[in-house]
N, C-alpha and C positions, 0 to 999 in steps of 0.2 A: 364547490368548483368541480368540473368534468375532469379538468385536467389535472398534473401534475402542478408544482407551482413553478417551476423552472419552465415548462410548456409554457402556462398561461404568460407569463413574464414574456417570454420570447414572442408569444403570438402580438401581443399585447405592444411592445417597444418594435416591431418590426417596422409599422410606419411612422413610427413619430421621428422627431428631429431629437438628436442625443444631448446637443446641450440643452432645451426643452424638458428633458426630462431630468437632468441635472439641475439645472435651475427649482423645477419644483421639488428636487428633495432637498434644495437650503445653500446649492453651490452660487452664490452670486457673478462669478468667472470662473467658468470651468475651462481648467485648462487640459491641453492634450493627452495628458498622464490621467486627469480624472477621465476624460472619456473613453481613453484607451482601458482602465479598471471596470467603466460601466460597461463596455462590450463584453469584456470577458467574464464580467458576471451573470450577464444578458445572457451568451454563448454555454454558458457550462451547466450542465447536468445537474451540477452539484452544487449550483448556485454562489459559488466561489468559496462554500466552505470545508471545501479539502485540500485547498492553498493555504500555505501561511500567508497570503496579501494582507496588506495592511493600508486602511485606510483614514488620512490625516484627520478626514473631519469626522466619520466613525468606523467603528471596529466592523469586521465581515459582519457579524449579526443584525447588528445594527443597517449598515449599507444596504443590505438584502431586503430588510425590510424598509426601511424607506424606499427604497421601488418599487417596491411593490404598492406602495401605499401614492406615489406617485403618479401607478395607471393604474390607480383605482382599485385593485386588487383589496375586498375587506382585510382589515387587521386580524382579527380572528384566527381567519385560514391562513393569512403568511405566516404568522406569528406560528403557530402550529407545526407548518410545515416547517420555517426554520430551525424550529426548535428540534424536529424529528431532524433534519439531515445532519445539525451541527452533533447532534449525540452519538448520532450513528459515524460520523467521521471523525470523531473524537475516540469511542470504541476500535475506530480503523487500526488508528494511528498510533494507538496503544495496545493492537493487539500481537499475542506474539506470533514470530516468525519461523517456523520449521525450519531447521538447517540440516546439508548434507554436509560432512565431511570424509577426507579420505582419512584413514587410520593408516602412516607410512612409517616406515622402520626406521626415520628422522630420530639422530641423536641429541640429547639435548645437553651433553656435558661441552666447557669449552665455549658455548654461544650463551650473548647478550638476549638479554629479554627481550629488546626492540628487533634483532633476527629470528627470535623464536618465531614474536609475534608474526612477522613477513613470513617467514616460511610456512607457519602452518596458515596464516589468514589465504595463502596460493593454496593450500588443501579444498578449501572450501568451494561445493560444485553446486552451479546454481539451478533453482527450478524455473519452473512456470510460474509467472505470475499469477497471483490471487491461491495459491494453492493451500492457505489457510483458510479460505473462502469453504474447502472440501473436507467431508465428515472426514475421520481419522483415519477408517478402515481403506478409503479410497487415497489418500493423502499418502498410506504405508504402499499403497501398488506403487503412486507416479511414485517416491522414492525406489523402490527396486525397478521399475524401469529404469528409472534415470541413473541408476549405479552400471544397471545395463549397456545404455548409450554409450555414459562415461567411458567404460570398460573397453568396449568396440571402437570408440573416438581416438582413445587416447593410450591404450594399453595399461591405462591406470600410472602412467609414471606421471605426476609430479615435479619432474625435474628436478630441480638440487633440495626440494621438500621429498623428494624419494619417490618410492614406487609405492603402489597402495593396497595392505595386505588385508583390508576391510575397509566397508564404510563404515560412518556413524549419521542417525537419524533420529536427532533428537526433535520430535516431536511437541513437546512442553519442555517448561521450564526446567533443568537438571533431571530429564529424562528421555531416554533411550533407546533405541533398538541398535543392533550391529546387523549389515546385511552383507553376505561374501562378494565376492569379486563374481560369481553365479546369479545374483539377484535373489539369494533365500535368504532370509532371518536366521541368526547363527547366535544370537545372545542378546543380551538387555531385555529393559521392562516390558513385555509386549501387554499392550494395552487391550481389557477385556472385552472390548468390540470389533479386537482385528481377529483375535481368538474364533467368537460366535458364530 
């Protein structure tokens, strides 16, 4: 195929009749809810396997592929490609997530665990999206920009989580850098490709 399989799909369903193509993947009454799922499978990039949608008569994979096999799309290549997009949104969806927090002179004697948790989960300053998507070295800049921002936004207070005498940028799983209220690196693991 020339195209992608989400293209071909889309080029392929644009003129036909929806219940039509329900009908040949096995729906005998498609009702509004199944053709409301085929649009959106039709529609999406990602061929609806980066939803958790759930489909009564088959699972995304399956779904996906019986459409494609309904406009004639070989099984081979769908198969193929679903099988690349579902792994690749499966890696997504499991992979980890960089987090900023603010490091605040927040007491913890006297408070319940469920206040801790609130208090410091308000610490927490959010990125760009996809910015796990970015090698490390580039991932440690938007963190010290965005402590940056923070910094200039908000004076770093926190409100009743306090004021914020560092951040923290954990980058992987129980690992670390600390960046000042300035946007430099001031302690933790720094990883040997922001180093180089």
């Amino acid at each position: 195929m020339s195209m992608n399989l989400s293209q071909e799909i889309q080029l392929r369903a644009a003129d036909r009749i929806q219940t039509e193509i329900l009908e040949a993947m096995g729906y005998e009454h498609p009702s509004a809810q199944t053709v409301s799922r085929l649009k959106a499978v039709a529609e999406s990039s990602h061929l609806g396997l980066d939803k958790g949608l759930s489909y009564f008569k088959y699972n995304r994979k399956a779904f996906a592929l019986s459409l494609s096999l309904a406009l004639g799309i070989p099984e081979a290549d769908a198969a193929k490609a679903i099988s690349e997009t579902s792994q690749y949104w499966f890696k997504e969806a499991w992979a980890f997530r960089p987090q900023l927090h603010a490091i605040t002179e927040i007491k913890r004697e006297g408070r319940s665990a469920m206040t801790m948790g609130h208090l410091l989960n308000q610490c927490q300053v959010a990125f760009p999206d996809a910015i796990w998507l970015q090698p490390l070295n580039i991932q440690v800049e938007i963190a010290k920009s965005t402590v940056l921002k923070n910094v200039l936004e908000t004076g770093g207070d926190f409100g009743p989580s306090g004021k914020a005498e560092k951040y923290r940028f954990v980058y992987e799983k129980n690992t670390s850098i600390e960046i000042s209220l300035e946007g430099e690196i001031v302690g933790g693991a720094l990883p040997s490709e922001v180093i180089n």
